[in-house]
mmCIF file of the N, C-alpha and C atoms, coordinates in Angstrom:
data_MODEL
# 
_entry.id   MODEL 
# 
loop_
_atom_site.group_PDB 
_atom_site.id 
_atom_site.type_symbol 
_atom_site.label_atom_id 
_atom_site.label_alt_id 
_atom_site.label_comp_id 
_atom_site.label_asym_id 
_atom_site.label_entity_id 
_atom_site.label_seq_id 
_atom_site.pdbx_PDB_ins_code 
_atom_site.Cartn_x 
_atom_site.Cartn_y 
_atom_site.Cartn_z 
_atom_site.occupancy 
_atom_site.B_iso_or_equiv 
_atom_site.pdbx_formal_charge 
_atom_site.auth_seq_id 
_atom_site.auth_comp_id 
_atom_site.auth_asym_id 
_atom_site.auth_atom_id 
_atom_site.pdbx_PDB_model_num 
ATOM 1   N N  . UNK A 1 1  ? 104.492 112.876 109.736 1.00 0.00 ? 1  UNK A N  1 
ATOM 2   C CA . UNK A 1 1  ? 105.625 113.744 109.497 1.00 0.00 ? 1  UNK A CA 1 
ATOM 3   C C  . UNK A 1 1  ? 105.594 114.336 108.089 1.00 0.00 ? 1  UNK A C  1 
ATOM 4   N N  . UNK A 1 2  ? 105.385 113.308 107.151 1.00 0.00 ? 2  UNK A N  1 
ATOM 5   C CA . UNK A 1 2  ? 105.114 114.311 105.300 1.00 0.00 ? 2  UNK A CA 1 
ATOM 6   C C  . UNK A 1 2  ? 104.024 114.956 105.617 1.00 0.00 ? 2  UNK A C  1 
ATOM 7   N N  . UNK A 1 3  ? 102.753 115.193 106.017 1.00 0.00 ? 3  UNK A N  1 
ATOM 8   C CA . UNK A 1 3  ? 101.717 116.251 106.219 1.00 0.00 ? 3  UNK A CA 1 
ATOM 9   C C  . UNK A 1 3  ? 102.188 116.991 107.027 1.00 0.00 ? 3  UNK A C  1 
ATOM 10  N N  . UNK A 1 4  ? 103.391 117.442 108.213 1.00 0.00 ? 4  UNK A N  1 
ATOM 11  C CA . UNK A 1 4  ? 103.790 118.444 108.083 1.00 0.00 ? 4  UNK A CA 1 
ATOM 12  C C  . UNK A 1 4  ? 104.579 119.344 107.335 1.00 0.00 ? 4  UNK A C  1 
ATOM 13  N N  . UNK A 1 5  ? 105.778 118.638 106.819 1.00 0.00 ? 5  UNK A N  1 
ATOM 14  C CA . UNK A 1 5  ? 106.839 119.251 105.778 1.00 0.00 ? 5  UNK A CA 1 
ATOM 15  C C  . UNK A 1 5  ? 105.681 119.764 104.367 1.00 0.00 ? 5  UNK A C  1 
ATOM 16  N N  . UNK A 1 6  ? 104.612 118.942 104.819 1.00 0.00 ? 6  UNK A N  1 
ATOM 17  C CA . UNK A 1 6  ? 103.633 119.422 103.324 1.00 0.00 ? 6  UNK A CA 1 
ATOM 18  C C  . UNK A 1 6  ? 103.236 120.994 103.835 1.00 0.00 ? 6  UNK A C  1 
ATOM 19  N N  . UNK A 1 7  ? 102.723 121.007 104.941 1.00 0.00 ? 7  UNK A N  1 
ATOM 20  C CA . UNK A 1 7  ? 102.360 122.412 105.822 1.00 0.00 ? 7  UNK A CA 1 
ATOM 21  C C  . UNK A 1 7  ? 103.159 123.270 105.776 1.00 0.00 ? 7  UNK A C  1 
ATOM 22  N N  . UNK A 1 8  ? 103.985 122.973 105.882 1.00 0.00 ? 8  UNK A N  1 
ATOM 23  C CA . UNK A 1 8  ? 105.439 123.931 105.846 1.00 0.00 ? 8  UNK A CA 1 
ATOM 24  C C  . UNK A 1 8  ? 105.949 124.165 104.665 1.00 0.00 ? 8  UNK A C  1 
ATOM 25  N N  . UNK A 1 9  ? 105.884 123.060 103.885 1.00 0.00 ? 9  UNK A N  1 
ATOM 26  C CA . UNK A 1 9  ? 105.712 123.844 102.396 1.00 0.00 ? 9  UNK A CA 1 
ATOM 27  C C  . UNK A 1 9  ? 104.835 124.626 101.900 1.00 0.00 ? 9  UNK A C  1 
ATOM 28  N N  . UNK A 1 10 ? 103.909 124.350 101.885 1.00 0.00 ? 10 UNK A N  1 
ATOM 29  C CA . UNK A 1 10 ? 102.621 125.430 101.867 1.00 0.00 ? 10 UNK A CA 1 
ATOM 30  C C  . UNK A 1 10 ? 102.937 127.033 102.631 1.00 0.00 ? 10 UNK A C  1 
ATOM 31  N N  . UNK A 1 11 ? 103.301 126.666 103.553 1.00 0.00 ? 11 UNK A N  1 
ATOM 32  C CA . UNK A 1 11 ? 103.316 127.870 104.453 1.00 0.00 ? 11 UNK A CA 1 
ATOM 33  C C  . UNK A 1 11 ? 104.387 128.780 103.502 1.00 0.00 ? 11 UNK A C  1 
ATOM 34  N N  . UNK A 1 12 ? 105.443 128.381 103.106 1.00 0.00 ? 12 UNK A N  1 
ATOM 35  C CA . UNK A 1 12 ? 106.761 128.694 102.673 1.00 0.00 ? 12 UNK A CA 1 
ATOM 36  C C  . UNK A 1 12 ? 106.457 129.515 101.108 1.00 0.00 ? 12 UNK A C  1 
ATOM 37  N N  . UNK A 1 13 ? 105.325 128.718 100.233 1.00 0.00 ? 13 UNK A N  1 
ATOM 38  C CA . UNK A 1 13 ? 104.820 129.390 98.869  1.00 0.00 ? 13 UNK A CA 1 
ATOM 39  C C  . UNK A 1 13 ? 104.110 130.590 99.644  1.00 0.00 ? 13 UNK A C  1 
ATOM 40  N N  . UNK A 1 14 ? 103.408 130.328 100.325 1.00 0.00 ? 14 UNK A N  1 
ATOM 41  C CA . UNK A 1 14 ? 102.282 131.708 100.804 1.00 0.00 ? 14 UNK A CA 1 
ATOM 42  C C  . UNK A 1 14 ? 102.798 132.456 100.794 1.00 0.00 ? 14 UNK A C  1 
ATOM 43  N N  . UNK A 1 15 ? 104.428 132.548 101.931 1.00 0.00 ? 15 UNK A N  1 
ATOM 44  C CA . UNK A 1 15 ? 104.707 133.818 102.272 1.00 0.00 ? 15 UNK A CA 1 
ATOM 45  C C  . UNK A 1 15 ? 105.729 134.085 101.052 1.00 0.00 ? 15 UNK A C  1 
ATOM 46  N N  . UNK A 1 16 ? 105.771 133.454 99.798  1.00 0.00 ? 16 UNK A N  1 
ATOM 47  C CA . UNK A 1 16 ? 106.470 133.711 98.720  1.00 0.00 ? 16 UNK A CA 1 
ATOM 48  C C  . UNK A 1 16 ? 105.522 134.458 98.157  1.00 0.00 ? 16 UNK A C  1 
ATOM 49  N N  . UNK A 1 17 ? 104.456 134.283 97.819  1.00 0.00 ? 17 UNK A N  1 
ATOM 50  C CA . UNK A 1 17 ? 103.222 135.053 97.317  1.00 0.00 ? 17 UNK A CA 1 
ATOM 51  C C  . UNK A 1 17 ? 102.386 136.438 97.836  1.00 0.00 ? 17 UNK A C  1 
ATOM 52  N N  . UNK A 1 18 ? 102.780 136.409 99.084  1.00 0.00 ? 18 UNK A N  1 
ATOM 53  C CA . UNK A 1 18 ? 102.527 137.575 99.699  1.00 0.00 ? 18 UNK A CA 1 
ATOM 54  C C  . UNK A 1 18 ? 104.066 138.533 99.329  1.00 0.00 ? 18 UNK A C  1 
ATOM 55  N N  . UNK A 1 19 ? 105.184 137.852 99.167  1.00 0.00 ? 19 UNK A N  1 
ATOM 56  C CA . UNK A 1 19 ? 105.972 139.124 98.405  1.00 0.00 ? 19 UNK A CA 1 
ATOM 57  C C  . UNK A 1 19 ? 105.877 139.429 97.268  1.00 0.00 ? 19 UNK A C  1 
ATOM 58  N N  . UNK A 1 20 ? 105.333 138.404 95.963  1.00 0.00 ? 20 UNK A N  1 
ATOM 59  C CA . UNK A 1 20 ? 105.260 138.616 94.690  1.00 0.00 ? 20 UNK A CA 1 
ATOM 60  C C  . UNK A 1 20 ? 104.145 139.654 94.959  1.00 0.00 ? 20 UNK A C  1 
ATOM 61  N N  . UNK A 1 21 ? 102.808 139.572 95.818  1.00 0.00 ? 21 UNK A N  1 
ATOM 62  C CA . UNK A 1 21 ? 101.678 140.555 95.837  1.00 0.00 ? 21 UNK A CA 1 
ATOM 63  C C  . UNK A 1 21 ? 102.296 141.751 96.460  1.00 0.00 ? 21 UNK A C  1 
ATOM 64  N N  . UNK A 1 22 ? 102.909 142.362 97.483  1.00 0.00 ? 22 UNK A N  1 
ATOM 65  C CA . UNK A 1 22 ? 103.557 143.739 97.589  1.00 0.00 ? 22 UNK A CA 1 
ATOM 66  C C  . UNK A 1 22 ? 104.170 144.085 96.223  1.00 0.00 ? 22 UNK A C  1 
ATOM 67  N N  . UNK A 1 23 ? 104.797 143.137 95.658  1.00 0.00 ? 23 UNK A N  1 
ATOM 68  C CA . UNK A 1 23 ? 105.794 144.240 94.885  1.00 0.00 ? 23 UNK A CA 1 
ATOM 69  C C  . UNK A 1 23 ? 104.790 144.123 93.603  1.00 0.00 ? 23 UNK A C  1 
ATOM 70  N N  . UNK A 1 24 ? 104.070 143.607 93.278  1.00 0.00 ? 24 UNK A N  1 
ATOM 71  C CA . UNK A 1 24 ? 102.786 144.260 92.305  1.00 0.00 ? 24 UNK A CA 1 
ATOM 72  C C  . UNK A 1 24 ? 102.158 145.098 93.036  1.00 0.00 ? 24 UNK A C  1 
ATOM 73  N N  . UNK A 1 25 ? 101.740 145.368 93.971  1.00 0.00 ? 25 UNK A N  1 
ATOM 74  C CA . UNK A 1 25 ? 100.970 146.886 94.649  1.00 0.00 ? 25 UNK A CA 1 
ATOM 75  C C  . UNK A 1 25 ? 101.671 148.358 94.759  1.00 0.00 ? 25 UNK A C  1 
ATOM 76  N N  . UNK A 1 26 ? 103.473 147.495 94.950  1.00 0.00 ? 26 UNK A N  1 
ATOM 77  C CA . UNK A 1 26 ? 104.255 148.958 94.887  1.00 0.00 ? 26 UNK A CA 1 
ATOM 78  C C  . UNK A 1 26 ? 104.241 149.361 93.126  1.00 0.00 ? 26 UNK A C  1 
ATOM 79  N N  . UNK A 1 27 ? 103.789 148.174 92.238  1.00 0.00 ? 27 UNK A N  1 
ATOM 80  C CA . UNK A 1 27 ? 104.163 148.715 90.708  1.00 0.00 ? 27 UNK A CA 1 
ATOM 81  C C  . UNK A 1 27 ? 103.200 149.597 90.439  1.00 0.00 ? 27 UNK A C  1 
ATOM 82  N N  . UNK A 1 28 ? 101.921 148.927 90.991  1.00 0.00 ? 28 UNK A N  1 
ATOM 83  C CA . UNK A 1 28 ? 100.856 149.455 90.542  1.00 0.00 ? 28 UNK A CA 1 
ATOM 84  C C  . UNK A 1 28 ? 100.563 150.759 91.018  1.00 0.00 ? 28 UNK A C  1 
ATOM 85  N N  . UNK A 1 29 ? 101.116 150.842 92.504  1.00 0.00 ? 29 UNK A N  1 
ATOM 86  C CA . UNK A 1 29 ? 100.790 152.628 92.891  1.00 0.00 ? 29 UNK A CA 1 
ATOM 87  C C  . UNK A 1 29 ? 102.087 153.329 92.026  1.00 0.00 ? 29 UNK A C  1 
ATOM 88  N N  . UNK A 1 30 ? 103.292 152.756 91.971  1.00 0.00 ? 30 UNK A N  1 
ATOM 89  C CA . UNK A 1 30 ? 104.242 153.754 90.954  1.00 0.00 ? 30 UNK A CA 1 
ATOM 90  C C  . UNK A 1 30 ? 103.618 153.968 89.722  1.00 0.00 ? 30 UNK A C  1 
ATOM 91  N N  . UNK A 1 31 ? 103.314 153.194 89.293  1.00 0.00 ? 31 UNK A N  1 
ATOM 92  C CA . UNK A 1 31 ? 102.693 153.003 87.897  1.00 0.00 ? 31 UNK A CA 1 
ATOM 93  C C  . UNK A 1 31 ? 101.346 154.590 87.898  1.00 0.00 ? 31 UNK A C  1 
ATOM 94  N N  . UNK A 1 32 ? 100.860 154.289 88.724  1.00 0.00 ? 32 UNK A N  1 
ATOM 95  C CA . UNK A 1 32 ? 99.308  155.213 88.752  1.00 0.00 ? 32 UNK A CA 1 
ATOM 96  C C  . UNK A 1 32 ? 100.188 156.996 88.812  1.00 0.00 ? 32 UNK A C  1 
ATOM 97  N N  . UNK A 1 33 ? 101.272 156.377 89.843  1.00 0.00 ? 33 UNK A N  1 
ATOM 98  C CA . UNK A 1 33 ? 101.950 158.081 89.823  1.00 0.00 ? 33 UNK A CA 1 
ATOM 99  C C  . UNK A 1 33 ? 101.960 158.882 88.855  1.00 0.00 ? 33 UNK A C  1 
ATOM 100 N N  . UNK A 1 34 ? 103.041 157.807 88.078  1.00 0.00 ? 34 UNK A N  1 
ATOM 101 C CA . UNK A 1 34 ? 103.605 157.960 86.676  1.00 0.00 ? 34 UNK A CA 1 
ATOM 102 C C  . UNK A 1 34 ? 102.635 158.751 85.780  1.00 0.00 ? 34 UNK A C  1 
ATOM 103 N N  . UNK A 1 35 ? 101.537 158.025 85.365  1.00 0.00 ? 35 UNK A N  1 
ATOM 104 C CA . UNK A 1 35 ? 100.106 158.011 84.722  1.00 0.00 ? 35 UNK A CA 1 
ATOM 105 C C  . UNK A 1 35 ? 99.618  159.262 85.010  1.00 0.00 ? 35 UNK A C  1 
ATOM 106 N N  . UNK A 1 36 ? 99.287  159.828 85.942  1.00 0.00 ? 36 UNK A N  1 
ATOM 107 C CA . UNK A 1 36 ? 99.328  160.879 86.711  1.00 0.00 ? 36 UNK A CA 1 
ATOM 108 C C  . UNK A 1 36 ? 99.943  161.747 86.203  1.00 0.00 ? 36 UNK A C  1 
ATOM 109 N N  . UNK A 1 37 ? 100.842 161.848 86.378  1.00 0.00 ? 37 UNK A N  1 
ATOM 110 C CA . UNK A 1 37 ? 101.787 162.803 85.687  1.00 0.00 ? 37 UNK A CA 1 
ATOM 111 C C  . UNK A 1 37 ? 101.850 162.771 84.389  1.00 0.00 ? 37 UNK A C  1 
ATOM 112 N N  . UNK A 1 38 ? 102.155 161.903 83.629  1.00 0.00 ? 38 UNK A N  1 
ATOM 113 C CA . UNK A 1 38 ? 101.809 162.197 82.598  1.00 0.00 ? 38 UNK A CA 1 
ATOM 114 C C  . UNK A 1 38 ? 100.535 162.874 81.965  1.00 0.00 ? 38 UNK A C  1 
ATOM 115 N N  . UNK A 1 39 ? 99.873  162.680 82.461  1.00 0.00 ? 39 UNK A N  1 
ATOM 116 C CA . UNK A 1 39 ? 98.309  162.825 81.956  1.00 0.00 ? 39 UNK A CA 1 
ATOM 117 C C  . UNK A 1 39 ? 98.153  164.320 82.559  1.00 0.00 ? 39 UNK A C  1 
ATOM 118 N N  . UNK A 1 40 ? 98.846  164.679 83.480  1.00 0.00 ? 40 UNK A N  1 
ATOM 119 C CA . UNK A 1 40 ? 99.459  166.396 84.101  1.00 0.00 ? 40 UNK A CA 1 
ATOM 120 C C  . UNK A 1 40 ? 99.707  167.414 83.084  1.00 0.00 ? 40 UNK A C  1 
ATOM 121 N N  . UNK A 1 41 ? 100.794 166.082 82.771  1.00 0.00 ? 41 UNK A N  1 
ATOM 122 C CA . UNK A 1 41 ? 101.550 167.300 81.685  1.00 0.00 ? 41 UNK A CA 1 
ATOM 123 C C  . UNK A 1 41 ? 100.469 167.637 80.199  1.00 0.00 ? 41 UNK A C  1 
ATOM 124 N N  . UNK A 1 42 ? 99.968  166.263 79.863  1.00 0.00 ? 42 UNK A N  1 
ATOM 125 C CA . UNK A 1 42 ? 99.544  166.552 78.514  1.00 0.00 ? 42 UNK A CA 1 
ATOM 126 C C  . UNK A 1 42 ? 98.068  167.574 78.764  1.00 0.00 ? 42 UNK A C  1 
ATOM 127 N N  . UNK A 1 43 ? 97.766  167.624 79.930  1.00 0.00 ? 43 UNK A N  1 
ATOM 128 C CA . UNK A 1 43 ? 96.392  168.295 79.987  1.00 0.00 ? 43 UNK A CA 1 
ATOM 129 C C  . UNK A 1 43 ? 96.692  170.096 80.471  1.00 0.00 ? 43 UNK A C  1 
ATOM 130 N N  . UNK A 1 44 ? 98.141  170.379 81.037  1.00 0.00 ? 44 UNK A N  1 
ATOM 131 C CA . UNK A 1 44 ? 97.540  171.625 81.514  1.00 0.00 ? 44 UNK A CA 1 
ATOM 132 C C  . UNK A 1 44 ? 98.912  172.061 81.235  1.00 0.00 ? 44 UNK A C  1 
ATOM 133 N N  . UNK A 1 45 ? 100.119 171.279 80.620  1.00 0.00 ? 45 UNK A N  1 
ATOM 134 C CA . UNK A 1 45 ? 101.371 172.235 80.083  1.00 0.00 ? 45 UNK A CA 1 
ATOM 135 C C  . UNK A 1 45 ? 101.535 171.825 79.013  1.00 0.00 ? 45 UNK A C  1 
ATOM 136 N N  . UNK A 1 46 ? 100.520 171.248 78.138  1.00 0.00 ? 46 UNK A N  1 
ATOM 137 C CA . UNK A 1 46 ? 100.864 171.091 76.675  1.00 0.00 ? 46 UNK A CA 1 
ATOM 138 C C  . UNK A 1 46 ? 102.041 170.898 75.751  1.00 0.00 ? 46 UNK A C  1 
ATOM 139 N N  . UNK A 1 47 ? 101.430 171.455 74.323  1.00 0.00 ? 47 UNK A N  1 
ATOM 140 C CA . UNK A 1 47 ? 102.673 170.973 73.720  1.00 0.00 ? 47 UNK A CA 1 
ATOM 141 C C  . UNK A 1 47 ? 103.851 172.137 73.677  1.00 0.00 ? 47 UNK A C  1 
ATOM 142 N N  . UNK A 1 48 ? 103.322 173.175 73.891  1.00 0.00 ? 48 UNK A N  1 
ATOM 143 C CA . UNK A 1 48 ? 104.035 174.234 74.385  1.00 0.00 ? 48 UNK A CA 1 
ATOM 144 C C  . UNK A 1 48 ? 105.517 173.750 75.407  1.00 0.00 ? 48 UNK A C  1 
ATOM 145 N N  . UNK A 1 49 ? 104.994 173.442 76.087  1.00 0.00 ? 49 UNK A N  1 
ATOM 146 C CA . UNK A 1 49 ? 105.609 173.004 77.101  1.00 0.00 ? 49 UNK A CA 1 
ATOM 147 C C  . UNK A 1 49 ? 106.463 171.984 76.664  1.00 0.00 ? 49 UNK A C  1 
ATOM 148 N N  . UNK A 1 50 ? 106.609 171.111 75.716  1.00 0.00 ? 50 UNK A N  1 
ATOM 149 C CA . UNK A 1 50 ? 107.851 170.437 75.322  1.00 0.00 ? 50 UNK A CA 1 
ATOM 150 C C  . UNK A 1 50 ? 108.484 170.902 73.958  1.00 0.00 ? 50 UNK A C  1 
ATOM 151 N N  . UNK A 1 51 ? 107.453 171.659 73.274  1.00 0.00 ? 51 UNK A N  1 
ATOM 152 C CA . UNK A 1 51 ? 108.691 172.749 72.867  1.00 0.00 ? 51 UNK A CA 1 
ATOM 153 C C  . UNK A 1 51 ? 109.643 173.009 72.841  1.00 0.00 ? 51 UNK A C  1 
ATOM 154 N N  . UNK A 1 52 ? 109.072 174.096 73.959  1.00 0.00 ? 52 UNK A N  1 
ATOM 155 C CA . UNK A 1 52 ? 110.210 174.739 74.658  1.00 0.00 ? 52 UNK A CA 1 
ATOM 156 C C  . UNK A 1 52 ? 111.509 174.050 75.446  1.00 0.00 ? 52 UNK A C  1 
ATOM 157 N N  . UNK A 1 53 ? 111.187 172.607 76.051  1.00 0.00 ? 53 UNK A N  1 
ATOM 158 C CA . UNK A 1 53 ? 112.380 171.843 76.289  1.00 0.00 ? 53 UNK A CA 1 
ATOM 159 C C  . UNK A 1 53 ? 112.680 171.150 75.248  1.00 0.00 ? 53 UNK A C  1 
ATOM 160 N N  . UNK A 1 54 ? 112.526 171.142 73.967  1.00 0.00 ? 54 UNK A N  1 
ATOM 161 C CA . UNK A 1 54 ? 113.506 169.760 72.718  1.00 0.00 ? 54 UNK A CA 1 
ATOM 162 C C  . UNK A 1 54 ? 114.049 171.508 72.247  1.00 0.00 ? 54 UNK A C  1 
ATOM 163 N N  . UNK A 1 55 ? 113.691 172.793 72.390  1.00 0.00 ? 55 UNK A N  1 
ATOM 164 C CA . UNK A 1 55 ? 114.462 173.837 72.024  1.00 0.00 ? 55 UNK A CA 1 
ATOM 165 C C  . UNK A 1 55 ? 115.763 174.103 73.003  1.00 0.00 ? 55 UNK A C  1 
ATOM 166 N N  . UNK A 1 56 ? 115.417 174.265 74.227  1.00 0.00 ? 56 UNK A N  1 
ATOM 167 C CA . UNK A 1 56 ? 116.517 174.135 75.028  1.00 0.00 ? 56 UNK A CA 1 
ATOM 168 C C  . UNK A 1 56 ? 117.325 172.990 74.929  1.00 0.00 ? 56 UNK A C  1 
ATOM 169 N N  . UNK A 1 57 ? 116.842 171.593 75.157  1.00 0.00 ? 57 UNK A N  1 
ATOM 170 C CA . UNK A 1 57 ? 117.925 170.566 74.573  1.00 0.00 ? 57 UNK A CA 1 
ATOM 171 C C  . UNK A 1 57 ? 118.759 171.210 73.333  1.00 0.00 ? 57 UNK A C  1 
ATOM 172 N N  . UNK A 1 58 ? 118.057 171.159 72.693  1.00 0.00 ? 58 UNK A N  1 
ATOM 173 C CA . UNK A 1 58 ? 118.993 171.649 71.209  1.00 0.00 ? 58 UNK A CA 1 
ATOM 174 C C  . UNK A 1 58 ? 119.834 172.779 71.295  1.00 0.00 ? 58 UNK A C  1 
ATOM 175 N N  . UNK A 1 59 ? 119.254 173.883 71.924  1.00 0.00 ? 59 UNK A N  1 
ATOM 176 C CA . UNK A 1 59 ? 120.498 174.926 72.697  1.00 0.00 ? 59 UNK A CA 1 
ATOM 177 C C  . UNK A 1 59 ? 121.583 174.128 73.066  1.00 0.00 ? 59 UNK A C  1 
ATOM 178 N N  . UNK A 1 60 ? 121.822 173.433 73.841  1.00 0.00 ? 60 UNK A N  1 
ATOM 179 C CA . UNK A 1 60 ? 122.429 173.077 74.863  1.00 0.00 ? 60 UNK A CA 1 
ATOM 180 C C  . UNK A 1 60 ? 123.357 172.029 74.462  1.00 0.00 ? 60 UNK A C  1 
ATOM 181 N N  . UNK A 1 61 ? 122.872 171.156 73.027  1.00 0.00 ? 61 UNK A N  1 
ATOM 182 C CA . UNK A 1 61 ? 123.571 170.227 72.537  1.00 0.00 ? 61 UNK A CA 1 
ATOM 183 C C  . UNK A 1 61 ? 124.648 171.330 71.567  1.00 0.00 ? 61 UNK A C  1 
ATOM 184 N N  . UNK A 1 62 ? 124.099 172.256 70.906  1.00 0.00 ? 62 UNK A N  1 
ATOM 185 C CA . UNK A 1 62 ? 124.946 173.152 69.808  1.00 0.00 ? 62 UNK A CA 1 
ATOM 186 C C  . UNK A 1 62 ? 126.087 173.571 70.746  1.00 0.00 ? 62 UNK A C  1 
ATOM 187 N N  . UNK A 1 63 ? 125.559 174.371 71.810  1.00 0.00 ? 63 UNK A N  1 
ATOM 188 C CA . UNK A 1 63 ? 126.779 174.817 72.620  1.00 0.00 ? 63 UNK A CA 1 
ATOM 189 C C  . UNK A 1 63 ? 127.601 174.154 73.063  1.00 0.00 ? 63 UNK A C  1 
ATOM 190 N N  . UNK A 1 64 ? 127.297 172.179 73.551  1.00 0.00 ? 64 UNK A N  1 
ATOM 191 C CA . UNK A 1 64 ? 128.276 171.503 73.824  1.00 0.00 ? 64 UNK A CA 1 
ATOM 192 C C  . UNK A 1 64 ? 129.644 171.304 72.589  1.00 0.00 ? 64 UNK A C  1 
ATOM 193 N N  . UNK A 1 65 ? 128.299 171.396 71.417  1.00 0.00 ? 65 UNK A N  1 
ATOM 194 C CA . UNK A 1 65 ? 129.459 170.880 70.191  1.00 0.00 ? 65 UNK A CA 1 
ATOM 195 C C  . UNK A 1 65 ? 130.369 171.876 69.719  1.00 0.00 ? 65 UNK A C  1 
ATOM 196 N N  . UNK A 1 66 ? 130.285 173.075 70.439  1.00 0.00 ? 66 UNK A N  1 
ATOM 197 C CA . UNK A 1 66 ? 131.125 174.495 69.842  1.00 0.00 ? 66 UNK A CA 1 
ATOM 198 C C  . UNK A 1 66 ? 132.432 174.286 70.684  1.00 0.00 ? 66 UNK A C  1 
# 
């Protein structure tokens, strides 16, 4: 009877470990997205490209404060 409850404990970590391993595979493909994109922006909309949005922020903060 303890070499089963041992089995069944066992069994019980596994399928604890098979959820800790999905939700590292969902980090890791979000993660790669992310990366992705970033690496988007810095290669083909430059610095141009945030510029022009910390200028619009700043538009947008003056006009709130008026």
């Amino acid at each position: 009877m303890s070499e089963l409850k041992r089995i069944v404990s066992l069994l019980n970590k596994i399928s604890e470990l098979e959820k800790y391993k999905k939700m590292w595979e969902n980090f890791w493909r979000d993660f790669d997205i992310v990366y992705d994109l970033l690496s988007f922006q810095k290669k083909y909309l430059g610095p141009r490209f945030r510029e022009q949005l910390l200028y619009r922020k700043n538009i947008i903060e003056k006009e709130a404060e008026e």
